[in-house]
KOLNU-969939 format. One line per field, with one value per atom (N, C-alpha, C, O, CB): x, y, z; residue in three letters; atom name; chain. Coordinates in Angstrom, 1 decimal. Glycine has a CB too. Example, Ala and Ser with C-alpha at 12.3 -4.5 7.8 and 13.67 -1.06 7.14 Angstrom:
// residues 2
u <- c(13.2; 12.3; 13.2; 14.2; 11.3; 12.8; 13.7; 12.9; 13.4; 14.1) $
v <- c(-5.7; -4.5; -3.3; -3.3; -4.5; -2.2; -1.1; 0.0; 1.1; -0.6) $
w <- c(7.8; 7.8; 7.8; 8.5; 9.0; 7.1; 7.1; 7.9; 8.0; 5.7) $
residuo <- c(ALA; ALA; ALA; ALA; ALA; SER; SER; SER; SER; SER) $
atomo <- c(N; CA; C; O; CB; N; CA; C; O; CB) $
cadena <- c(A; A; A; A; A; A; A; A; A; A) $
// end
This chain:
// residues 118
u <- c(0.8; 0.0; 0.9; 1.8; -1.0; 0.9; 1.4; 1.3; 0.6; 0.7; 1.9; 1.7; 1.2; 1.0; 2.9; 0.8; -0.2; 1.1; 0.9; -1.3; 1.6; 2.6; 3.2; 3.1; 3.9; 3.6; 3.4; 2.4; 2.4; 3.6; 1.4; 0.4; 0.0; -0.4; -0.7; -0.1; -0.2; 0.8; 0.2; 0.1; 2.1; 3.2; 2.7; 2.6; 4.4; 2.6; 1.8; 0.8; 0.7; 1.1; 0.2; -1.2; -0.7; -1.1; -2.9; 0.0; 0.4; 1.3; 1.5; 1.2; 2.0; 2.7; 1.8; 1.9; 4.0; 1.0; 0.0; -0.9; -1.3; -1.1; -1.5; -2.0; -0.8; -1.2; -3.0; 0.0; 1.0; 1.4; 1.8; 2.6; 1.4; 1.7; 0.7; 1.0; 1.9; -1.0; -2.0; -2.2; -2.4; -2.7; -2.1; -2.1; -0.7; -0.9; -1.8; 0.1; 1.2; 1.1; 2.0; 2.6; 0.1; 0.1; -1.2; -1.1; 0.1; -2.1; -3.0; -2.9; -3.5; -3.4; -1.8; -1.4; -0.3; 0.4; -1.7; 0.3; 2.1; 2.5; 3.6; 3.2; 2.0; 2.6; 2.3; 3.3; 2.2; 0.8; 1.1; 1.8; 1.5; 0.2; 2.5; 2.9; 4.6; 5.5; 1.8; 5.0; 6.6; 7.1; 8.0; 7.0; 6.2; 7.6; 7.3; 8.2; 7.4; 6.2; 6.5; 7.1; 7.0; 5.4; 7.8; 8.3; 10.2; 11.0; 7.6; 10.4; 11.2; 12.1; 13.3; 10.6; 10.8; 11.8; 11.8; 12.1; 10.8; 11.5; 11.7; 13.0; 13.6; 10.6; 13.5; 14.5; 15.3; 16.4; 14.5; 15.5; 16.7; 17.0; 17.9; 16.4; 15.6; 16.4; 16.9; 17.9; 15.7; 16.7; 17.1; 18.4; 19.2; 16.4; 19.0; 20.2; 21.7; 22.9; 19.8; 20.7; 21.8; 22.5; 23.5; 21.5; 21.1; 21.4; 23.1; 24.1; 19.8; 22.7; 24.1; 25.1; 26.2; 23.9; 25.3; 26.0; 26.8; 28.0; 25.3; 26.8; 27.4; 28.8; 29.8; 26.4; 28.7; 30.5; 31.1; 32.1; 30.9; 31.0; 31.9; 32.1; 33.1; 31.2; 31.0; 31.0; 32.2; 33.0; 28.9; 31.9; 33.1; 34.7; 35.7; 32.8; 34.6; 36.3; 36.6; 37.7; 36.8; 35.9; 36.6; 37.0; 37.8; 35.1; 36.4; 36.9; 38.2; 38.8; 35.5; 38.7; 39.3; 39.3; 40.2; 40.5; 37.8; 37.4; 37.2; 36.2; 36.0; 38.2; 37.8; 37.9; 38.3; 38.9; 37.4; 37.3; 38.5; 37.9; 37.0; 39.3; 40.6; 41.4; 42.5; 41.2; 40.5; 41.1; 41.4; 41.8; 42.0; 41.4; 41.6; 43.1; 44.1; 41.5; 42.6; 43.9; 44.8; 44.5; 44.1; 46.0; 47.4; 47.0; 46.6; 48.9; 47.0; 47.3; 46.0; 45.9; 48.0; 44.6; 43.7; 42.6; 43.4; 43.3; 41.8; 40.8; 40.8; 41.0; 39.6; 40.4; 39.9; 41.3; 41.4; 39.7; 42.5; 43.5; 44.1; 45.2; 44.7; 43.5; 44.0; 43.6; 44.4; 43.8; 42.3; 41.5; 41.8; 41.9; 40.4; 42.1; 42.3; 43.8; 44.1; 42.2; 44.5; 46.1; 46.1; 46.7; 47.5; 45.2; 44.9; 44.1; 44.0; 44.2; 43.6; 43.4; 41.6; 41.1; 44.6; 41.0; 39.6; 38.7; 37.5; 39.6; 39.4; 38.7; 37.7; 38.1; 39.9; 36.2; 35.7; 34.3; 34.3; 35.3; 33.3; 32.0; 31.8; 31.0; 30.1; 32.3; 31.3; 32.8; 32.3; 31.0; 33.9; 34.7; 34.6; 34.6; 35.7; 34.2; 33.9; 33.0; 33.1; 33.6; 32.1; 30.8; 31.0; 30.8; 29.4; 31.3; 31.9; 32.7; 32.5; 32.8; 34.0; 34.5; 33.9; 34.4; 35.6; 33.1; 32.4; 31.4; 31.1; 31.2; 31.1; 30.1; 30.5; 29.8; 29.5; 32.2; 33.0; 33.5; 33.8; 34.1; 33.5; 33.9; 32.7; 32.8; 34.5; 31.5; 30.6; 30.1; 29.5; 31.3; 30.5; 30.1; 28.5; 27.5; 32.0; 28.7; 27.4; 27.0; 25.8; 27.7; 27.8; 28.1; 27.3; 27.1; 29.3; 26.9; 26.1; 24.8; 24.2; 25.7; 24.4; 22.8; 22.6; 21.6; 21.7; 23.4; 23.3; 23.7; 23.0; 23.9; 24.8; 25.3; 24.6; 24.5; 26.6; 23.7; 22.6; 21.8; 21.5; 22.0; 20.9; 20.1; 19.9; 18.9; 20.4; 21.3; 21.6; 21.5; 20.7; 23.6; 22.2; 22.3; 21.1; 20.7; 22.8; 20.1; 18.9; 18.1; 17.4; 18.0; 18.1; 17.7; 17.6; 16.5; 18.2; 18.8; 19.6; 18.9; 18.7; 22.0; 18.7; 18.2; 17.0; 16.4; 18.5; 16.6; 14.8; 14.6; 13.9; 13.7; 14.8; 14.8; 15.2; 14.5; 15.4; 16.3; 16.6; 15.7; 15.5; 18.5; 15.3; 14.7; 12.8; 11.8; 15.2; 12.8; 11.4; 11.3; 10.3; 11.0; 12.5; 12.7; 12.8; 12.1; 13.7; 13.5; 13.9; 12.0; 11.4; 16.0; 11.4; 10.0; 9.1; 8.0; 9.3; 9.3; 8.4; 8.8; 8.1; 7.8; 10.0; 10.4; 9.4; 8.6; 11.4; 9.9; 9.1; 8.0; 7.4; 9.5; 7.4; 5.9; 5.0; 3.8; 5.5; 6.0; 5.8; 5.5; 4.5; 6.9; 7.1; 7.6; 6.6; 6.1; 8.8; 6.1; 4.9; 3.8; 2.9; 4.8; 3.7; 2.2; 2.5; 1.6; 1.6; 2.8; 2.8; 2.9; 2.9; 3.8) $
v <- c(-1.2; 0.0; 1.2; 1.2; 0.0; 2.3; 3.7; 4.3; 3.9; 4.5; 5.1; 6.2; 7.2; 7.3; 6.8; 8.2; 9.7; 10.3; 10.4; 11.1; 10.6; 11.6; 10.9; 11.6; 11.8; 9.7; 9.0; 8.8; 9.0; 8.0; 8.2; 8.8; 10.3; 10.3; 8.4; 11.4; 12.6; 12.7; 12.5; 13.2; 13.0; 13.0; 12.1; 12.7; 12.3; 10.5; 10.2; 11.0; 11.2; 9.4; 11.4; 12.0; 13.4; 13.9; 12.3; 13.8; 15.4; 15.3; 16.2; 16.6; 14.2; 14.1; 13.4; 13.6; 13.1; 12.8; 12.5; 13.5; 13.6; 11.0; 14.6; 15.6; 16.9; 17.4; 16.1; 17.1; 18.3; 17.1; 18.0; 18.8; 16.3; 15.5; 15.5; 15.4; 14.1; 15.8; 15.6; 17.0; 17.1; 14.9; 18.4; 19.7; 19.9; 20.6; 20.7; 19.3; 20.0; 19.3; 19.7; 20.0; 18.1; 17.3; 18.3; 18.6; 15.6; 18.8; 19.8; 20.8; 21.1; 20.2; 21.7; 23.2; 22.9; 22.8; 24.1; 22.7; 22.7; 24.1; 24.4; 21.7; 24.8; 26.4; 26.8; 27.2; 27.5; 26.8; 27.4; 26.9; 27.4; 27.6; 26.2; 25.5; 25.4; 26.1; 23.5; 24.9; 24.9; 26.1; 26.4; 24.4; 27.2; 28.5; 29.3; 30.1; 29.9; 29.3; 30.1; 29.1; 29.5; 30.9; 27.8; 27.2; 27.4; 27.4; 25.8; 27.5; 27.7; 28.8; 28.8; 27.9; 30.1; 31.5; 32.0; 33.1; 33.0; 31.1; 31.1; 30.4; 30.9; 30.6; 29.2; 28.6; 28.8; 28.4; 27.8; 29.5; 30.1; 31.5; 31.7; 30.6; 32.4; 33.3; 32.7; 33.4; 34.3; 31.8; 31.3; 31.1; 31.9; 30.1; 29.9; 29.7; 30.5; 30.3; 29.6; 31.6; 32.2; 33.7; 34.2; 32.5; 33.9; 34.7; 34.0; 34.6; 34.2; 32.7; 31.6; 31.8; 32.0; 29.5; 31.9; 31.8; 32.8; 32.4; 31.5; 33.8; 35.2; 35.4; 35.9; 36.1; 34.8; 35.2; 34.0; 34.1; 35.6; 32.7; 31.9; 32.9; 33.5; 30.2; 32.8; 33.5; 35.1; 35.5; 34.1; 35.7; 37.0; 36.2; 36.5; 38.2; 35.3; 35.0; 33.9; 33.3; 34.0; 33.7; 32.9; 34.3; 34.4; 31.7; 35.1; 36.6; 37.3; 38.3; 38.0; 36.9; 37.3; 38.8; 39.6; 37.0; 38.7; 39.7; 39.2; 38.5; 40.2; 39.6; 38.9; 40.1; 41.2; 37.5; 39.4; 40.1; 41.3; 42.1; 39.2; 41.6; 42.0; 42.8; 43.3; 40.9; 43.0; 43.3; 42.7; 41.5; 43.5; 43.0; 42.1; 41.3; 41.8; 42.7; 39.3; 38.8; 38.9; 39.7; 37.9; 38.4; 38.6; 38.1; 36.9; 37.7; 38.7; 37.2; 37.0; 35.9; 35.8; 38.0; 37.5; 38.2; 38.9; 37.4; 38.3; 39.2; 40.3; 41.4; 38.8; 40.0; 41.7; 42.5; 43.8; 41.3; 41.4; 42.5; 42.8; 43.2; 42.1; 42.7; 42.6; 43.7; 44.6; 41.7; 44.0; 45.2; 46.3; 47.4; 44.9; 46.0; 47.0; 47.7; 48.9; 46.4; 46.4; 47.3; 48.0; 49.0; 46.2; 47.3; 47.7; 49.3; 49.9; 46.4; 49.9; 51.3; 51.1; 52.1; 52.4; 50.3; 49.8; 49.7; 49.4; 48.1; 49.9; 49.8; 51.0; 52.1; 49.9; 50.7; 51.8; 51.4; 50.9; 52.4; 52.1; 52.1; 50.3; 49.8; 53.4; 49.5; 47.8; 47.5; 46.6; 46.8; 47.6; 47.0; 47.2; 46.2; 47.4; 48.8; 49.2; 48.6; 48.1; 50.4; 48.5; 47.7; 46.3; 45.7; 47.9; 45.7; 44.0; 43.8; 42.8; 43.4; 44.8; 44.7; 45.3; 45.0; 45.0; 45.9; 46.6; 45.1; 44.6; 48.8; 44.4; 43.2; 42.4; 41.8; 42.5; 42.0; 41.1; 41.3; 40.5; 41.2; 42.9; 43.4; 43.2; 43.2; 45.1; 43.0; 43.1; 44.6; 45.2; 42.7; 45.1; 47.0; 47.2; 46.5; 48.5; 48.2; 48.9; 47.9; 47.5; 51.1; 47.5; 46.8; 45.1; 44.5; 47.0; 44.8; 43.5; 43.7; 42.7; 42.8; 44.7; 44.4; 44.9; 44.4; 45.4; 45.6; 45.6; 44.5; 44.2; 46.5; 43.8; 42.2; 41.5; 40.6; 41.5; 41.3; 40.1; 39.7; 38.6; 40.1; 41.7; 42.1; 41.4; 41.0; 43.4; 41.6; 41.6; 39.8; 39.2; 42.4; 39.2; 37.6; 37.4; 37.1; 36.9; 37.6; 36.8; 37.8; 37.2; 36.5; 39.1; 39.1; 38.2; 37.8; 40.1; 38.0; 36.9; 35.2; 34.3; 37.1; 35.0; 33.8; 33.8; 33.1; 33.1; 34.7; 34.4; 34.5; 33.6; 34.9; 35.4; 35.2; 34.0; 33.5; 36.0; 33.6; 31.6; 30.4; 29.3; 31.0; 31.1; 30.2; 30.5; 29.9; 30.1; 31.4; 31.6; 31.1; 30.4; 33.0; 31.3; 30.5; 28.9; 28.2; 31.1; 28.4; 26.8; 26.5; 25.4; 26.1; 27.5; 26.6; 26.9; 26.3; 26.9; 27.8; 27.5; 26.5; 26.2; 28.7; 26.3; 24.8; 23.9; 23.5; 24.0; 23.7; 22.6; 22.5; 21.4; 21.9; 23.7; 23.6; 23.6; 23.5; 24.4; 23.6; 23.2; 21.9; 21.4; 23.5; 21.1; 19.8; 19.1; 18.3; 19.7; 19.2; 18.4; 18.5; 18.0; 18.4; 19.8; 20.0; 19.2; 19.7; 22.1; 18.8; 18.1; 16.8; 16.1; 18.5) $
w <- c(0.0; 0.0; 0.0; 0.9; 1.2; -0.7; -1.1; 0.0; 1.0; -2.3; 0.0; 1.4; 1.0; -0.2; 2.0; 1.9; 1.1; 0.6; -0.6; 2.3; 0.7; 0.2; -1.2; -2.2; 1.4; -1.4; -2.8; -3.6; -4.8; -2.7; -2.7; -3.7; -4.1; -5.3; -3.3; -3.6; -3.6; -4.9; -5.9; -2.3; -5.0; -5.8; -7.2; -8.2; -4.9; -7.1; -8.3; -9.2; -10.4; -7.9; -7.8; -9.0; -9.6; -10.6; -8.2; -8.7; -9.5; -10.4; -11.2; -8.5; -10.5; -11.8; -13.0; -14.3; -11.5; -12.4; -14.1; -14.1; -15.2; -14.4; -13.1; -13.7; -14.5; -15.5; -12.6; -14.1; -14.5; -16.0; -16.8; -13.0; -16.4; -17.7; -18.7; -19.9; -17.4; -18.1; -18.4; -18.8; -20.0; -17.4; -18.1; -18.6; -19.8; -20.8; -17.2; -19.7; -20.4; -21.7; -22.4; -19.8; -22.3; -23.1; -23.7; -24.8; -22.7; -23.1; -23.4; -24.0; -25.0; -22.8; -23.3; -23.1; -23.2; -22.2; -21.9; -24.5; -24.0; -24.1; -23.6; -25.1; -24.5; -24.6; -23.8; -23.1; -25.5; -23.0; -21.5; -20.6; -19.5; -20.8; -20.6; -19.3; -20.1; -19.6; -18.7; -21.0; -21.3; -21.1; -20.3; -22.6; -22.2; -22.2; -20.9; -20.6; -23.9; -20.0; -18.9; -18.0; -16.8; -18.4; -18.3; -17.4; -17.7; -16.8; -17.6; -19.1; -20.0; -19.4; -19.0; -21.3; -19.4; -19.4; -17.6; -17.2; -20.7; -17.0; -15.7; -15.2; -14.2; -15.1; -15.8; -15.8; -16.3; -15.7; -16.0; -17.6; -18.0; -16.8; -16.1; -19.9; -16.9; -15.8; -14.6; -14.2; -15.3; -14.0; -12.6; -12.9; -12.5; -11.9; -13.8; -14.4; -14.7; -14.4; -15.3; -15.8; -16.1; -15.2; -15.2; -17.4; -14.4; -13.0; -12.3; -12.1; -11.8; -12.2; -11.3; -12.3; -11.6; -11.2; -13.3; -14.2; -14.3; -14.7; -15.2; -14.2; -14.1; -13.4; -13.8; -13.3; -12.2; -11.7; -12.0; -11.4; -9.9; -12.5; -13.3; -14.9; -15.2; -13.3; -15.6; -17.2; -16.9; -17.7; -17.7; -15.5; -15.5; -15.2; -15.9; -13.9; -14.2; -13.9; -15.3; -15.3; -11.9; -16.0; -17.6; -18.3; -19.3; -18.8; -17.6; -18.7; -18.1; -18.7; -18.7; -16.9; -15.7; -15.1; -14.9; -15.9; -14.9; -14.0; -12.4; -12.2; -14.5; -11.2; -10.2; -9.0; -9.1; -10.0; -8.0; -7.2; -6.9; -6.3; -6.3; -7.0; -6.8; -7.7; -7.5; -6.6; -9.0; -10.3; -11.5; -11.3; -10.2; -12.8; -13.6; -13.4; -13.0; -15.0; -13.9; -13.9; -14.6; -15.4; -13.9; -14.8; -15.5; -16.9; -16.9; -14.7; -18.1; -19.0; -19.4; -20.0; -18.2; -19.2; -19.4; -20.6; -21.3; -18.2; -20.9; -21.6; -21.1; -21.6; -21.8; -19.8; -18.5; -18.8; -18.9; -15.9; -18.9; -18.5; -19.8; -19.8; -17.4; -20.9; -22.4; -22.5; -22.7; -23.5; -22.5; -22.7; -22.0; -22.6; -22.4; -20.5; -19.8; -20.3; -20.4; -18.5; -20.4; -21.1; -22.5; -22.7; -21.2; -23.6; -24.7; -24.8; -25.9; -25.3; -23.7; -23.6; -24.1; -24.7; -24.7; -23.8; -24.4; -23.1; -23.0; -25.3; -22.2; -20.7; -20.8; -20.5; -19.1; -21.3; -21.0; -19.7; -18.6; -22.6; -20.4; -19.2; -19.3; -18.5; -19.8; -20.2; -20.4; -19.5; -18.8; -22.7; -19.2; -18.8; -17.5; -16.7; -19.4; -17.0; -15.5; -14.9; -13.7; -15.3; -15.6; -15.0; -15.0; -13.9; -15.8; -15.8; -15.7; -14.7; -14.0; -17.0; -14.3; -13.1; -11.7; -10.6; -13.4; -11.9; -10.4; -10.5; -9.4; -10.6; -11.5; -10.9; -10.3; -9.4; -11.6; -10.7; -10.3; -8.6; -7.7; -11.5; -8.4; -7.0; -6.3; -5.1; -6.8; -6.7; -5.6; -5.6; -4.8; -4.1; -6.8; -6.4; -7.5; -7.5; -7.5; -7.9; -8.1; -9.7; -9.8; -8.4; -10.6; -11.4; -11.8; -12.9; -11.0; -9.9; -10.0; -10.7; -11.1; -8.6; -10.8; -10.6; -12.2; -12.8; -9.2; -12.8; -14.1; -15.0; -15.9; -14.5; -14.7; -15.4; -15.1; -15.9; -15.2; -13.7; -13.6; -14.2; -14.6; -12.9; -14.2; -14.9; -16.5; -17.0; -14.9; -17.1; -18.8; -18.7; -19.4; -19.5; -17.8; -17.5; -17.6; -18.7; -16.1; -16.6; -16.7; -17.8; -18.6; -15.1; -17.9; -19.2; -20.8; -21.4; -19.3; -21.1; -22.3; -21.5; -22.3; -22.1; -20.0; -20.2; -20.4; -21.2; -19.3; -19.6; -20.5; -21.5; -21.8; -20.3; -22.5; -24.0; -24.7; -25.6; -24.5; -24.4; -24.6; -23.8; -24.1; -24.0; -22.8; -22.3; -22.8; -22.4; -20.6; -23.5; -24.4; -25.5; -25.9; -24.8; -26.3; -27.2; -27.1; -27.8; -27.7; -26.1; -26.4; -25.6; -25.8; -25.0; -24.9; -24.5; -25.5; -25.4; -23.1; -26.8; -27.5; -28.8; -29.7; -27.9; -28.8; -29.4; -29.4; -30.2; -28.7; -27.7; -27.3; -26.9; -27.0; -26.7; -26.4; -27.2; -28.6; -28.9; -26.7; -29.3; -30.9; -31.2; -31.6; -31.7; -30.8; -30.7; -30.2; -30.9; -30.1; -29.0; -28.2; -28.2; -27.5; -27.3; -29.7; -30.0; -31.8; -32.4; -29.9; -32.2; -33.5; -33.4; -34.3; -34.4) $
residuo <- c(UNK; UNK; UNK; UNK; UNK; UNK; UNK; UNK; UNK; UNK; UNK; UNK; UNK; UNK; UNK; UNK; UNK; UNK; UNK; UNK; UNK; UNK; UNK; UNK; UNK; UNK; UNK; UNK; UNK; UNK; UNK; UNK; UNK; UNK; UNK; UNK; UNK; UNK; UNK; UNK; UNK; UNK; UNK; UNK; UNK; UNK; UNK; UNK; UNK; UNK; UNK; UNK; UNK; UNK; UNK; UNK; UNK; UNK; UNK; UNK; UNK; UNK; UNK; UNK; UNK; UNK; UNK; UNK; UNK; UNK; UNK; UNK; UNK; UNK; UNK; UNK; UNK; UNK; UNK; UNK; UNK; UNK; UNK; UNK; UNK; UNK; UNK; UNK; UNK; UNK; UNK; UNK; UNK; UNK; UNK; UNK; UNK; UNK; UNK; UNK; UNK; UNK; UNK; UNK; UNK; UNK; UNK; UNK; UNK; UNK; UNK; UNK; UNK; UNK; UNK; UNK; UNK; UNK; UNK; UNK; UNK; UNK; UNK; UNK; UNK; UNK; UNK; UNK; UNK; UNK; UNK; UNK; UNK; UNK; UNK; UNK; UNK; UNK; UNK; UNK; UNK; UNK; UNK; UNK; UNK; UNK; UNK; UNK; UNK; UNK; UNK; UNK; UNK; UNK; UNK; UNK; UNK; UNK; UNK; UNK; UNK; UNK; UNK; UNK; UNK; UNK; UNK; UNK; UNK; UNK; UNK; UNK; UNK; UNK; UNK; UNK; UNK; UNK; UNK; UNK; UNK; UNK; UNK; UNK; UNK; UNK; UNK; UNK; UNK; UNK; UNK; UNK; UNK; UNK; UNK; UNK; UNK; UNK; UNK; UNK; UNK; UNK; UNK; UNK; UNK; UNK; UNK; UNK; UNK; UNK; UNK; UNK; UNK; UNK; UNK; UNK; UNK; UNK; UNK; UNK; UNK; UNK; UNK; UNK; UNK; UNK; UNK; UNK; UNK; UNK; UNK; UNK; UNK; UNK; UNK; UNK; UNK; UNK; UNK; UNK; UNK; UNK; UNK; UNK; UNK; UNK; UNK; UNK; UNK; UNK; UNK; UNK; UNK; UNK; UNK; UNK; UNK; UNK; UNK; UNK; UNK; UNK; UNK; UNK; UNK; UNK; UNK; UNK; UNK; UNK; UNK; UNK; UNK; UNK; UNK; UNK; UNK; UNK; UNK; UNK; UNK; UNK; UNK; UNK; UNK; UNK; UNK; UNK; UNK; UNK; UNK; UNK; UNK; UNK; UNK; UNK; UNK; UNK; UNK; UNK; UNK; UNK; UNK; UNK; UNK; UNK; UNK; UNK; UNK; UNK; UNK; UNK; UNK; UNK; UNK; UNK; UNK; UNK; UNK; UNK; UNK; UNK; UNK; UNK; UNK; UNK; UNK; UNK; UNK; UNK; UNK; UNK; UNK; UNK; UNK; UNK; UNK; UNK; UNK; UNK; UNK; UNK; UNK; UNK; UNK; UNK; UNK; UNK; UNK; UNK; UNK; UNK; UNK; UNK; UNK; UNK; UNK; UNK; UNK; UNK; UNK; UNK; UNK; UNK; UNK; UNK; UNK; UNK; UNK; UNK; UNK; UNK; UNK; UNK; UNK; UNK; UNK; UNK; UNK; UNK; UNK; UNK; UNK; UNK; UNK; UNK; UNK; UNK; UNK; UNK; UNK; UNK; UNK; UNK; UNK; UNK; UNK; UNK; UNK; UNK; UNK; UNK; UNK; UNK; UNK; UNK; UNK; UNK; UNK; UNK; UNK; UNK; UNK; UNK; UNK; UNK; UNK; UNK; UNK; UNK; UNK; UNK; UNK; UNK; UNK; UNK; UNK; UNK; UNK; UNK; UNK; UNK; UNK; UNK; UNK; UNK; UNK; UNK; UNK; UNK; UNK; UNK; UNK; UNK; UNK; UNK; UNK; UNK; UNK; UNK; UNK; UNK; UNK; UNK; UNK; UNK; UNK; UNK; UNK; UNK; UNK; UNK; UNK; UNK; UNK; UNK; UNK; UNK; UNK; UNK; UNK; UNK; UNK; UNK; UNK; UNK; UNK; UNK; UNK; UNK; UNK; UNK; UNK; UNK; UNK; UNK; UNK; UNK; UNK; UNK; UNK; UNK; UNK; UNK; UNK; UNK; UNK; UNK; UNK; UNK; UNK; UNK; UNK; UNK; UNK; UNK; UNK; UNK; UNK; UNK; UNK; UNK; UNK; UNK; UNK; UNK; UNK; UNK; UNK; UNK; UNK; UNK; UNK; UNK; UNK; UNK; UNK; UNK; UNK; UNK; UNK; UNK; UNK; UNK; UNK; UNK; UNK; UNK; UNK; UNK; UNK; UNK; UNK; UNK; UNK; UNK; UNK; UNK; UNK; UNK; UNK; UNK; UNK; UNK; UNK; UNK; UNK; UNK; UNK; UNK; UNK; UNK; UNK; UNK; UNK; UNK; UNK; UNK; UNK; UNK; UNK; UNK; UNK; UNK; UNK; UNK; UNK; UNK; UNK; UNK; UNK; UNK; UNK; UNK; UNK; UNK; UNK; UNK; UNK; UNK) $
atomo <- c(N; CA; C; O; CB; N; CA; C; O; CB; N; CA; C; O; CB; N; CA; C; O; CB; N; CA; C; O; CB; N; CA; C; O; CB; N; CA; C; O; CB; N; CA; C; O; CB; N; CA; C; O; CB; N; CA; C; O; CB; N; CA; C; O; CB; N; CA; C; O; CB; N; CA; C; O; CB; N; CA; C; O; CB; N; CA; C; O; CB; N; CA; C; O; CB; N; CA; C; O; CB; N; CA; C; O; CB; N; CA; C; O; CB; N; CA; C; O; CB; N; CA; C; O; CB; N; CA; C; O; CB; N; CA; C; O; CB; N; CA; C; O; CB; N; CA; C; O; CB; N; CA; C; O; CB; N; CA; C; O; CB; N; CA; C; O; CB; N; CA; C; O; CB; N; CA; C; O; CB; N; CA; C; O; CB; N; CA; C; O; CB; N; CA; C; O; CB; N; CA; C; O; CB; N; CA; C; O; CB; N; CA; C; O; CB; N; CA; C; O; CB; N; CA; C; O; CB; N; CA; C; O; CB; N; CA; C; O; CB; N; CA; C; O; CB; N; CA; C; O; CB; N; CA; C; O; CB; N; CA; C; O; CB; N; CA; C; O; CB; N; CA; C; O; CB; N; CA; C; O; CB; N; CA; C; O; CB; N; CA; C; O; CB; N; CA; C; O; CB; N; CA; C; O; CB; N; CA; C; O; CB; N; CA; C; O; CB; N; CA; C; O; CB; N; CA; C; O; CB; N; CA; C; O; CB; N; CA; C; O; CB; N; CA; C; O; CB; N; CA; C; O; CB; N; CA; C; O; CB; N; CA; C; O; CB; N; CA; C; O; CB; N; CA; C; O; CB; N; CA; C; O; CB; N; CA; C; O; CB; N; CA; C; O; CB; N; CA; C; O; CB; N; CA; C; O; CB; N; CA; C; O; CB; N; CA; C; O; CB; N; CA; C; O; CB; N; CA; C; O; CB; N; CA; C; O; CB; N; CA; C; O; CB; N; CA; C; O; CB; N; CA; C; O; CB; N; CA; C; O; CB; N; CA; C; O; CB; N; CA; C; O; CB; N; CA; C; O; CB; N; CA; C; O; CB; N; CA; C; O; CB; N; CA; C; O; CB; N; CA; C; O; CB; N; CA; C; O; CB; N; CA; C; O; CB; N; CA; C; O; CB; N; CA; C; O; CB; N; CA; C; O; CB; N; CA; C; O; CB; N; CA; C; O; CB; N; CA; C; O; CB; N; CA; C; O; CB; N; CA; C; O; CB; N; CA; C; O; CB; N; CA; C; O; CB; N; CA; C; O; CB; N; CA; C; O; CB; N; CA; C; O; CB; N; CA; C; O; CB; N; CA; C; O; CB; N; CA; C; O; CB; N; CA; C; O; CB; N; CA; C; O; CB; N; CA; C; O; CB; N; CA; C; O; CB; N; CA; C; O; CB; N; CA; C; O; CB; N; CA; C; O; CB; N; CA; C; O; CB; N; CA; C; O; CB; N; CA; C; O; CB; N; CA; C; O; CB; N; CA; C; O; CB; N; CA; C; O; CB; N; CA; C; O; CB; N; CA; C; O; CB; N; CA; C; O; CB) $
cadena <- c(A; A; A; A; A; A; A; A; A; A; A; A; A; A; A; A; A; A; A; A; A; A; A; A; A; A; A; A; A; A; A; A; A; A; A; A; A; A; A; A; A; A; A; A; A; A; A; A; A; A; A; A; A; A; A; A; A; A; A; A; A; A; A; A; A; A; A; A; A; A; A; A; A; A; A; A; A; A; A; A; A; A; A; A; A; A; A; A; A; A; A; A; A; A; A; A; A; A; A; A; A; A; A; A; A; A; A; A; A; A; A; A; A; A; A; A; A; A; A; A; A; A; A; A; A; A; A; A; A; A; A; A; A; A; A; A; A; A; A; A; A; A; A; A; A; A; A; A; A; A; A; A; A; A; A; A; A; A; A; A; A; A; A; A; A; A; A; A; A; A; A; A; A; A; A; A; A; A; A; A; A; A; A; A; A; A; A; A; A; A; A; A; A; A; A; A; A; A; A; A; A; A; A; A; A; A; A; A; A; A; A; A; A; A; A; A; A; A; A; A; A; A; A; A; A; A; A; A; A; A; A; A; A; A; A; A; A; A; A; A; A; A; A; A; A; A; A; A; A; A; A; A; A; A; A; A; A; A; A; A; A; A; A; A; A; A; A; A; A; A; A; A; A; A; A; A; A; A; A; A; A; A; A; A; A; A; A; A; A; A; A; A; A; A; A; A; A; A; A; A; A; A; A; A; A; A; A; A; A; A; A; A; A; A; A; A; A; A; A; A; A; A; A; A; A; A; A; A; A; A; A; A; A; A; A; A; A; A; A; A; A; A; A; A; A; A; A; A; A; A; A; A; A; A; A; A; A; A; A; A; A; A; A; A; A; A; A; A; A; A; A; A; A; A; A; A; A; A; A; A; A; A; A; A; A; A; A; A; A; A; A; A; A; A; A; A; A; A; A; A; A; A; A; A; A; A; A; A; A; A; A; A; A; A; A; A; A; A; A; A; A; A; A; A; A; A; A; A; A; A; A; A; A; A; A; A; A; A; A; A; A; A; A; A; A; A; A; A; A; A; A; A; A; A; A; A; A; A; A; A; A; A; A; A; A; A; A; A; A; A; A; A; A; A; A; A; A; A; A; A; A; A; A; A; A; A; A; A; A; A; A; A; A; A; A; A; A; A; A; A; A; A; A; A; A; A; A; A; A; A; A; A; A; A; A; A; A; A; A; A; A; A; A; A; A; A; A; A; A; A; A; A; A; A; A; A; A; A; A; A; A; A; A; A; A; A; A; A; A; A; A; A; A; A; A; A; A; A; A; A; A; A; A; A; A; A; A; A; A; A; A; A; A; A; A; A; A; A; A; A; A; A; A; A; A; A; A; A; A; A) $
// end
């Protein structure tokens, strides 16, 4: 015999299978462009130190510091490194991050609400 909480869980997974086989557009892409923003929000201070923007200043040897020595350090360089410091800089690169994810993640859910509607 199942337990309530298993059974409970059963049935919400064949009803949430049962809506999204219905409605795959309502239920994929606002599922889609909620998960890409969550994502690519996380994604942001690994994606800056592959650029070597770190807490501390750009690294030796890197893009951040290619630019910066190449005389190209302008307002996109300041702000990529004020995000990297923790300064005024986060909330605009977040911003642009989960901006860029939800738009991929609008796109890849109306894929597949295409895909699971044909």
């Amino acid at each position: 015999m199942a337990n309530p909480f298993q059974t409970f869980f059963m049935k919400l997974g064949h009803n949430v299978t049962e809506v999204t086989k219905k409605h795959p557009k309502a239920v994929l892409i606002p599922a889609a462009v909620v998960g890409g923003a969550l994502t690519s929000g996380a994604l942001m201070a690994p994606a800056l130190g592959a650029l070597g923007f770190s807490s501390i200043g750009p690294v030796a040897g890197s893009i951040a510091a290619g630019m910066q020595s190449a005389g190209t350090a302008g307002a996109v360089f300041s702000t990529l490194q004020s995000a990297a410091m923790g300064g005024y800089g986060v909330a605009a690169v977040v911003g642009s991050f989960v901006g860029a994810g939800a738009v991929t993640g609008a796109a890849a859910g109306a894929g597949a609400a295409g895909a699971a509607a044909s």
